[in-house]
C-alpha positions as CSV (number, residue, x, y, z in Angstrom):
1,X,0.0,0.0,0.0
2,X,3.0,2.1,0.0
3,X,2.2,4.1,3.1
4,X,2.7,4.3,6.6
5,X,0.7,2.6,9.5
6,X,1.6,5.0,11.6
7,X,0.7,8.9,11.7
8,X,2.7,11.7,14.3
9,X,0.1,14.7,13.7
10,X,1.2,18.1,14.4
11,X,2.6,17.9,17.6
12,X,1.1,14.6,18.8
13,X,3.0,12.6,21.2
14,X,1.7,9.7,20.6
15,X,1.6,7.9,17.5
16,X,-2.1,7.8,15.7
17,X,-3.3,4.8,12.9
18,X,-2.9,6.4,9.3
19,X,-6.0,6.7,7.4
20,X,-4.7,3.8,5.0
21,X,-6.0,1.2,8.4
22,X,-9.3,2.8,8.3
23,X,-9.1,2.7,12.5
24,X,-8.7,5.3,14.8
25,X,-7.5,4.9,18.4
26,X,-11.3,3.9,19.6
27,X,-11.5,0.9,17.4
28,X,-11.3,-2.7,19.3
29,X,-8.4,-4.0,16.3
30,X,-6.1,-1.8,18.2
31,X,-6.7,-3.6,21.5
32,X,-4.7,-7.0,21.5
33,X,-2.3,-8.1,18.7
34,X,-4.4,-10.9,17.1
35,X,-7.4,-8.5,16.3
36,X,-5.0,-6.2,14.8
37,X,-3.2,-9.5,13.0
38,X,-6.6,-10.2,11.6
39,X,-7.4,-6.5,10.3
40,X,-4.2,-6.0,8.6
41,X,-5.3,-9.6,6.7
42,X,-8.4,-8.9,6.0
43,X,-6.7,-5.2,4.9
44,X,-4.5,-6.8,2.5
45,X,-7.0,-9.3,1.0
46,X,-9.4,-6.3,0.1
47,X,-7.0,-4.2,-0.9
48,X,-3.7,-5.1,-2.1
49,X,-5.0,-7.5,-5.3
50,X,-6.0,-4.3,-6.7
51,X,-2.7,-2.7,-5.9
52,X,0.4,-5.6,-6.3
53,X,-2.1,-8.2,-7.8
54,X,-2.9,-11.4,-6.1
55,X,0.4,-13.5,-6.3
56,X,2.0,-10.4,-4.0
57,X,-1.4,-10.6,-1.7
58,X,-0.9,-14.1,-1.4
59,X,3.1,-13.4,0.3
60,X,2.0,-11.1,2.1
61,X,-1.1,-12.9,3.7
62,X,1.7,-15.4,4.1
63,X,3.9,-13.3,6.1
64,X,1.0,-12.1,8.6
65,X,-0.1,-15.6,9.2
66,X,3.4,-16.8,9.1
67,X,2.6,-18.5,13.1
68,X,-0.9,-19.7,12.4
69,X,-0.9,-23.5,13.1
70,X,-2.8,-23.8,9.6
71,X,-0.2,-22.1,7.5
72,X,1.3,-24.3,5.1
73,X,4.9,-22.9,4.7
74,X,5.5,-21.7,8.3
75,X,3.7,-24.3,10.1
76,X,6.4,-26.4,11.4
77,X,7.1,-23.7,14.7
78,X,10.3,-25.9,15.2
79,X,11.7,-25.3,12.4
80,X,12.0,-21.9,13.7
81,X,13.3,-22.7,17.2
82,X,16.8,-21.6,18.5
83,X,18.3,-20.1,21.3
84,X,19.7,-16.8,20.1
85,X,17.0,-16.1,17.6
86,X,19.8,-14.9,15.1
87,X,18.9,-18.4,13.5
88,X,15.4,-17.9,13.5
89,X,15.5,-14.4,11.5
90,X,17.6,-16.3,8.9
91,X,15.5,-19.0,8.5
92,X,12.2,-17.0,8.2
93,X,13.7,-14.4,5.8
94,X,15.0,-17.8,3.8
95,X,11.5,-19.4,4.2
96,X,9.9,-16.2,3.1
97,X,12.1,-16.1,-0.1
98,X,11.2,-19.6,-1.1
99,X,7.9,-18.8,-1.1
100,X,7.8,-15.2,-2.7
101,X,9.9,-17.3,-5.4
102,X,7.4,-20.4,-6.2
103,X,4.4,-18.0,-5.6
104,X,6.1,-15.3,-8.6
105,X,6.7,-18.4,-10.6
């Protein structure tokens, strides 16, 4: 979408959402991290296909739901497990390459 998710009006202290969520600070998608997971899905469904076209909706979906337990690519959570977590970033940002790859043919 090419824009941030995150708006500092004026002289705001605190962060607001950008009109590009469609929320405002009131709205319940801002209260835990799943419901905000789920809007920035059901955000990207509706609008990116229009945008990037529906092989680039379909990495990104991929990315947000990278932890569901349903996900095909990333549902292996050991395959993910180390101490340091170094490990871990490498393997997801090699996971999601594979998968931008096969998905962009």
């Amino acid at each position: 979408m090419w824009e941030p998710f995150v708006s500092c009006e004026d002289d705001a202290t605190i962060p607001v959402p950008a009109t590009v969520l469609g929320l405002t600070l009131k709205d319940t998608e801002l209260s835990t991290p799943v419901l905000m997971k789920e809007h920035l899905v059901a955000l990207a469904k509706r609008v990116l296909p229009k945008v990037t076209g529906e092989r680039y909706t379909a990495i990104v979906v991929n990315c947000l739901t990278c932890w569901d337990q349903d996900n095909a690519d990333f549902g292996d959570q050991s395959e993910f497990e180390d101490i340091d977590g170094v490990s871990v970033g490498v393997r997801y940002i090699e996971k999601v390459r594979t998968c931008s790859v096969i998905a962009l043919g």
